[in-house]
C-alpha positions as CSV (number, residue, x, y, z in Angstrom):
1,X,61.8,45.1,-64.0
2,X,60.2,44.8,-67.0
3,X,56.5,43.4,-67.6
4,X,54.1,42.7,-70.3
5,X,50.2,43.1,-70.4
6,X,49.4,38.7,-70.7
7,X,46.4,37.5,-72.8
8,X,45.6,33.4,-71.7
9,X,45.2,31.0,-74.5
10,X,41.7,31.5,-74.6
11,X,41.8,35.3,-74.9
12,X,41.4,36.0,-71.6
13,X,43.2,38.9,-70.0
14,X,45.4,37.7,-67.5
15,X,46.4,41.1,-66.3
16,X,49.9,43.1,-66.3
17,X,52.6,40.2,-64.7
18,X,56.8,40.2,-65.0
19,X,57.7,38.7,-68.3
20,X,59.5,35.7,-66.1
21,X,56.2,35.1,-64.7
22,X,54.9,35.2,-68.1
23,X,57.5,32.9,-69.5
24,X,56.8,30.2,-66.5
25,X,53.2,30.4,-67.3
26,X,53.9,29.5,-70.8
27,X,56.3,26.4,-69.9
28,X,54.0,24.9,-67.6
29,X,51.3,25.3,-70.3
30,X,53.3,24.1,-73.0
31,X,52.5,26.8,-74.9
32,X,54.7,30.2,-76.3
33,X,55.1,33.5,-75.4
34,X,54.0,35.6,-78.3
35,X,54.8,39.2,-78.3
36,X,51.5,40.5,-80.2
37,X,51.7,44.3,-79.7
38,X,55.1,45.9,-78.8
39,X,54.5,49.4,-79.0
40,X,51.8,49.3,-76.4
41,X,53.0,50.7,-73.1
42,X,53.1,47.9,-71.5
43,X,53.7,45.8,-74.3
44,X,50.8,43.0,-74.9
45,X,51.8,39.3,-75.1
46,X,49.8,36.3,-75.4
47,X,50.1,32.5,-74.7
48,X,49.5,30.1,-77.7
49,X,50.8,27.9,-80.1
50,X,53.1,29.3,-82.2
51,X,53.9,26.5,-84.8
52,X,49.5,25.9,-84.6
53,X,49.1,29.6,-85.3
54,X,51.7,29.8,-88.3
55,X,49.4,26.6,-89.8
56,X,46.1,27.8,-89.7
57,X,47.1,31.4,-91.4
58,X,48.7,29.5,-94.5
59,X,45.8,27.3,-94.4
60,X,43.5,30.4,-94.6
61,X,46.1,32.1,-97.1
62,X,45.5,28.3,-99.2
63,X,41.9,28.4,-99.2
64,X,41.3,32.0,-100.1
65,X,43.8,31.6,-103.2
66,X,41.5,28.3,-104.0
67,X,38.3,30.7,-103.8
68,X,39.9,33.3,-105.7
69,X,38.3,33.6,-109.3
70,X,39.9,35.3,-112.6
71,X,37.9,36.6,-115.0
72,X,39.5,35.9,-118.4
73,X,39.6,38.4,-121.4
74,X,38.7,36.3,-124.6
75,X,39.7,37.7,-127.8
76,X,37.4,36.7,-130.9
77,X,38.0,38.0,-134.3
78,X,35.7,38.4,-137.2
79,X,36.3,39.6,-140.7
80,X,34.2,42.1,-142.7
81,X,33.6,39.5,-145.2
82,X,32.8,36.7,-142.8
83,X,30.6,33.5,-144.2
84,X,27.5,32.7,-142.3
85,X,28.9,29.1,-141.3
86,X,32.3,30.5,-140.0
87,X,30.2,33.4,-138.2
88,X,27.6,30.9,-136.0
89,X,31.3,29.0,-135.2
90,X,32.8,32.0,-133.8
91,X,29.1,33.4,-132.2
92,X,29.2,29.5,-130.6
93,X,32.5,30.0,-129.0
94,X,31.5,33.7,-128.1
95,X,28.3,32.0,-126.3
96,X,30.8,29.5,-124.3
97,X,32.9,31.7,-122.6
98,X,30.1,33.6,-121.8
99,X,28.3,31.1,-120.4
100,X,31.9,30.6,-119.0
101,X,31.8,33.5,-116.8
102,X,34.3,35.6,-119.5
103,X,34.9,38.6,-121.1
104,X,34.9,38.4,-124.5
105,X,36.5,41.3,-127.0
106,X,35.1,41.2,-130.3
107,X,37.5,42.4,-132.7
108,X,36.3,43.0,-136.5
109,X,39.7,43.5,-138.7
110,X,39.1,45.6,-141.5
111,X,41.7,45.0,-145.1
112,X,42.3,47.2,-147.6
113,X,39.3,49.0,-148.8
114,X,37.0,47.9,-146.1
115,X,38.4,50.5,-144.0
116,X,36.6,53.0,-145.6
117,X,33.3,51.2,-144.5
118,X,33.2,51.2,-140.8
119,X,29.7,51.5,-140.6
120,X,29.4,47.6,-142.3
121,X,31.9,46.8,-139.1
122,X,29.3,48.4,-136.3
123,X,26.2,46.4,-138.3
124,X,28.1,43.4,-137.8
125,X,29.3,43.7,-133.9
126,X,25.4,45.0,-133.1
127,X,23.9,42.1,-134.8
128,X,26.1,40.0,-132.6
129,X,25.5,41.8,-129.3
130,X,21.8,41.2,-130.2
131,X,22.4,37.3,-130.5
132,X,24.4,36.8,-127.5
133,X,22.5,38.9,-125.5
134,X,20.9,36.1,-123.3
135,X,25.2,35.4,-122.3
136,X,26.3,39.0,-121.9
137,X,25.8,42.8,-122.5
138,X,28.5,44.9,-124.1
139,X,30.8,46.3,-121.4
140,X,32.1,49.0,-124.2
141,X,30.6,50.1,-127.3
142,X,32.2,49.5,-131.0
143,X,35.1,51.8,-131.2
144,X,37.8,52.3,-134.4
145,X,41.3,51.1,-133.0
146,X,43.7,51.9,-136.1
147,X,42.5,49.1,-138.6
148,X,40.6,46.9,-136.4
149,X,36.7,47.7,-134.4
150,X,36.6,46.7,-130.8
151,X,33.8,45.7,-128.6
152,X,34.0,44.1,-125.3
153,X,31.0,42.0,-124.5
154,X,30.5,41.1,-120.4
155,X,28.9,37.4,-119.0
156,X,25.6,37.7,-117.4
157,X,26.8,35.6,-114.9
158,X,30.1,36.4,-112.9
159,X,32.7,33.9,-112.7
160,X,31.7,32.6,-109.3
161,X,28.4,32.0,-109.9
162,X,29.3,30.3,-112.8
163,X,31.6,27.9,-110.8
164,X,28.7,27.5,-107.8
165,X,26.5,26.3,-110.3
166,X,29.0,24.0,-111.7
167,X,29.9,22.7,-108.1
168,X,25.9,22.4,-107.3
169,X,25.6,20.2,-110.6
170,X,28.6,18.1,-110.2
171,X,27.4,17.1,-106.9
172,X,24.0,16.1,-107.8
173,X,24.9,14.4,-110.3
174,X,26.9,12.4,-108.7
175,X,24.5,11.6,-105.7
176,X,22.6,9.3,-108.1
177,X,25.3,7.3,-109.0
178,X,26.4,6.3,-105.7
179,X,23.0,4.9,-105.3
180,X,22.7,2.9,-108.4
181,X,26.2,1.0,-107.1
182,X,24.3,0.4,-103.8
183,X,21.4,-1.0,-105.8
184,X,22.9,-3.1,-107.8
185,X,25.1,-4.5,-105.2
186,X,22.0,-5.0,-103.2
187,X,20.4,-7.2,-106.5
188,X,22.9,-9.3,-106.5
């Protein structure tokens, strides 16, 4: 006759009992019979509820995709010849996804003659690190990638900090509000 090692619904052991014992147990609980460990000698089964069980793992599945974080690689290209204007635009949007929680690769494209003048490139991408450098810290150093110079730049802050922070603000901020509608409800 076979049998099964029975765990209660509150993890409890129950002890080693016939699995139509075990099956009566579950009926007059309402609950099912759950083979958890088959291989076992005897095998382990456990009374619970199989439909409540199958629920909370997808709702623990859900809430650790909704916790999961992906830090983006940004791409952000300069020209040799780039104008002071269009450079504090592209150092501003370098500054954002930093603050942002991003990577950000820094890409100088070199034309024609230029390439012949790398060292005007490195100036350029070290001059930069220096002014973001209260957002990030380069990750990888300026390197020659056929006609272009690459530099990846890394947030100070990692993406989950970044979107505590954000969660912290949005809350307090709206604490106040709620407040004022009481107030002024209260006035009139």
């Amino acid at each position: 006759m076979p049998e099964v090692r029975l765990v209660g619904a509150a993890g409890e052991q129950i002890g080693v009992v016939r699995i139509e014992d075990a099956l009566r147990m579950a009926q007059e609980a309402d609950l099912d019979l759950v083979e958890v460990a088959p291989m076992s000698k005897p095998p382990v089964a456990k009374l619970m509820d199989f439909g409540k069980f199958k629920y909370e793992a997808a709702q623990k599945v859900r809430e650790a995709r909704k916790n999961q974080v992906n830090t983006v690689l940004k791409t952000v290209r300069f020209g040799l010849k780039i104008d002071a204007h269009d450079y504090g635009t592209k150092r501003g949007q370098i500054e954002k996804f930093l603050k942002a929680g991003d990577k950000v690769k820094v890409m100088v494209v070199f034309r024609g003659r230029e390439q012949s003048r790398p060292e005007m490139g490195v100036k350029l991408l070290q001059k930069l690190a220096e002014e973001v450098s209260a957002f990030g810290s380069i990750e990888s150093t300026p390197s020659v990638d056929g006609r272009n110079m690459v530099m990846v730049i890394g947030p100070a802050k990692s993406k989950v900090e970044v979107k505590a922070e954000t969660k912290k603000a949005a809350t307090k901020s709206a604490a106040p509000v709620a407040e004022q509608t009481e107030d002024s409800a209260s006035a009139e």
